[in-house]
Phi, psi and omega in degrees: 000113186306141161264009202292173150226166202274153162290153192283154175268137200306120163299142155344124149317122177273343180256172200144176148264152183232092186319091179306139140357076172274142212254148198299330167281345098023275157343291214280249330219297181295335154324286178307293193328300175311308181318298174327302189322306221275305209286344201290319209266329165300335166300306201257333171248012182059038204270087206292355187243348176290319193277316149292014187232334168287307146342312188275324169323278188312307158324304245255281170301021174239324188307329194296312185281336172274338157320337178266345180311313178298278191290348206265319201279331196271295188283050094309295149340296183299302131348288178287343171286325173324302204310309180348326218278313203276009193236114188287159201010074159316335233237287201310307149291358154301282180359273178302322175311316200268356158312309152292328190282335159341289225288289172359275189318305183300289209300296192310313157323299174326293164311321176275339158289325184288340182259303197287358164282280182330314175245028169028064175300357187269336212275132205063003172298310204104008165257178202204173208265356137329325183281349185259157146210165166342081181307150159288345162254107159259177182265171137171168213288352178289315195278327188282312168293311170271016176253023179265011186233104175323165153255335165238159168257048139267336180286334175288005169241338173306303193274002200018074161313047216293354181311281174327297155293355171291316192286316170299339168275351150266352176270329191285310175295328154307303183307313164329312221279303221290310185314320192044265210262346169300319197262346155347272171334324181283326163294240197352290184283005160265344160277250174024287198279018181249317204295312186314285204304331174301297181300298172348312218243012177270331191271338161271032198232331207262310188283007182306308152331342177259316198266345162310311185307295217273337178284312183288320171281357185269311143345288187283320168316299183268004182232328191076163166285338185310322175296335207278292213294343169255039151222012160343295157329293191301306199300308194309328191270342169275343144291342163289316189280350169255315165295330184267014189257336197274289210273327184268288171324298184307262188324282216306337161295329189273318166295302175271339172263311160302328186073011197257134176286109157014286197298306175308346167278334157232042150279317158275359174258358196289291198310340184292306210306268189327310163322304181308324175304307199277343187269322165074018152200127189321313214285311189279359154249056182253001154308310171276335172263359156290298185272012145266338161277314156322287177321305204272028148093017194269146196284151206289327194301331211271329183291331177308337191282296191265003177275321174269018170326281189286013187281319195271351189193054163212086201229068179315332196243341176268294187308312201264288208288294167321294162301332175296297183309296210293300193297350185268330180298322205264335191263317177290337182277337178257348196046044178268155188244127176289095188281189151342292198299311208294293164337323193271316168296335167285335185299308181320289223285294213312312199284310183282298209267049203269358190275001166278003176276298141085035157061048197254216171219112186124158148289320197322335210245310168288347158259349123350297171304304188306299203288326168306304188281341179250032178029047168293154168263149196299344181313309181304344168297320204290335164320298187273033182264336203264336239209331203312299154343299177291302174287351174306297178306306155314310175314317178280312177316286203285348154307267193305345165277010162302288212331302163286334197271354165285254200344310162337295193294314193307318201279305183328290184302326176288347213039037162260019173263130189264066199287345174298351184264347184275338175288322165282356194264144171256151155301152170207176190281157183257342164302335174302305148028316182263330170276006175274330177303314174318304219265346188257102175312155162288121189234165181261183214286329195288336231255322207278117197240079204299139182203156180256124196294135170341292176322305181277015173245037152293000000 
């Protein structure tokens, strides 16, 4: 009888170099730096194809999201309203989402009147109302109400009508509902094709570091500092006014109304925040704010629901802040004097009409709106297009973590909050993400035990 045994199998050869892993804010960091770098030299040295070439990087990297917009938005809609069915007193969390997102607003407008009342941002640029012209797209309240119901359903994806498509993916979603079990297929291949489009959209999310570079440098190339110092003023107060709505407002709510510690929400909510910073759309980071909300323990059905709500119309930093700031600017610079009422009206337009923003990248249609309703002249949007880009950012960063921390709060407040998984949720790199997506089932909400995935306590 042979003693032999069998051998061990031979290890792998370990050698070689071995590329260390660089994590994705990281990227996202060196993107902007270069970007600066790139947008300082093309400026300064007049390099004209360097400078069209940060442009097309950037062009390039915003079409890619909006191509996935149109259809990611209309079956996302679709879809979290079906999930309702799977959520007990469905009805009752609608409610309260969209409650919060009111208070939300309101506070935030508010904060953006009181810092452009303090610091009188129009005051010392050196513009004069000669500086302005015309957007080619205005709002005005005629166009926002009929213009949420198409006329066809192709135009609202050529032109990407993103209003339009919210409402045909909530009539569609209703409708479902109403069908109930008849309507299962259509459910079934609308997850399916929402799952599709998602994957789509992890690989143009893997390019933000590359489209950062062309967006922020293509900025600094064609405007320069000379632009950022005579709006020096205005850019400090939408940053101000969105950080303190971000790092203040936000934590206080959480601390006090969710009962949740602040900081650990945006230890799991940070790869959303950033992404939102560099991509400059609410809509294209709405994957990644689905799975930090998800992370921070909020149940996954409730979350399908209300992140992609807010994705399309919950806009604290486009929506609240900008325009509350843009019209006091645009009224000092025009020399209109702003009463009581004209306040109460921005607060009105911020608070209704923030779903014309529709989680795109830029303001312009909502401020528009704004300046329409106090009977500013629209000349004044052309002031800021310029300037737009820079403040873009912040604004969505603080958009998507609104996006997220109403659910928090809604689930808290509800005790449908999973708090051992929001006390255990971590940052994690976003390039994982997507294979973290692969490896993670679909569970029903009875089913569903919110836990933080491997990948993210790595």
């Amino acid at each position: 009888m042979s003693t032999h045994t069998p051998a061990a199998p031979e290890a792998k050869p370990t050698g070689g170099i071995r590329i260390p892993k660089v994590p994705f804010w990281a990227q996202i960091l060196a993107g902007l730096v270069v970007g600066v770098l790139l947008g300082w030299v093309a400026r300064s040295g007049d390099v004209g194809w360097l400078k069209d070439t940060l442009e097309q990087i950037g062009n390039i990297f915003v079409q890619l999201l909006k191509l996935v917009v149109a259809p990611l938005v209309f079956f996302a809609i679709l879809v979290s309203i079906t999930n309702l069915r799977k959520v007990n007193n469905a009805a009752r969390l609608a409610s309260r989402t969209l409650l919060w997102f009111l208070i939300t607003s309101l506070i935030a407008v508010a904060l953006g009147l009181a810092i452009g009342l303090l610091t009188n941002p129009g005051a010392g640029t050196g513009l004069t109302p000669k500086d302005g012209a015309k957007p080619d797209q205005a709002g005005s309240w005629i166009d926002f109400l009929t213009g949420i119901v198409p006329t066809d359903i192709i135009t609202p994806f050529t032109e990407l009508q993103v209003l339009q498509i919210v409402f045909m993916g909530a009539v569609m979603g209703i409708a479902a509902l109403k069908l109930g079990e008849r309507a299962k297929p259509v459910i079934t291949l609308s997850e399916t094709v929402l799952e599709l489009l998602q994957k789509a959209l992890w690989w143009v999310i893997k390019l933000a570091p590359i489209g950062s570079v062309g967006l922020i440098g293509f900025a600094i190339a064609d405007y320069g500092w000379n632009l950022i110092s005579k709006y020096a003023t205005f850019t400090a107060d939408v940053y101000i006014g969105c950080a303190i709505v971000l790092f203040g407002v936000y934590p206080l709510l959480l601390a006090t109304v969710a009962k949740v510690n602040p900081l650990q929400f945006f230890r799991g909510a940070w790869p959303a925040i950033q992404l939102g910073f560099v991509s400059r759309s609410s809509v294209g980071t709405m994957p990644v704010t689905q799975k930090v909300t998800e992370r921070l323990g909020v149940p996954k059905n409730y979350t399908s629901f209300a992140v992609p709500f807010g994705s399309t119309t919950k806009m604290d930093g486009c929506a609240a802040i900008y325009p509350a700031i843009a019209a006091i600017f645009v009224a000092e610079i025009f020399d209109v004097s702003l009463g009581l009422q004209d306040y109460i009206l921005i607060a009105f337009v911020s608070v209704i009409g923030s779903a014309a923003t529709a989680g795109l990248t830029g303001a312009t249609i909502m401020l528009t709106l704004t300046l329409s309703t106090l009977g500013l002249p629209l000349e004044g949007v052309g002031l800021l297009l310029a300037i737009d880009p820079i403040l873009d950012m912040m604004r969505t960063a603080t958009n998507v973590a609104g996006q997220a921390v109403v659910p928090v709060i809604v689930a808290a407040r509800e005790n449908i909050l999973d708090r051992d998984a929001f006390d255990s949720a971590t940052s994690f790199d976003v390039s994982d993400l997507d294979n973290d997506a692969d490896a993670t089932p679909v569970q029903d909400a009875a089913e569903q035990k919110p836990a933080v995935p491997a990948a993210a306590t790595a």
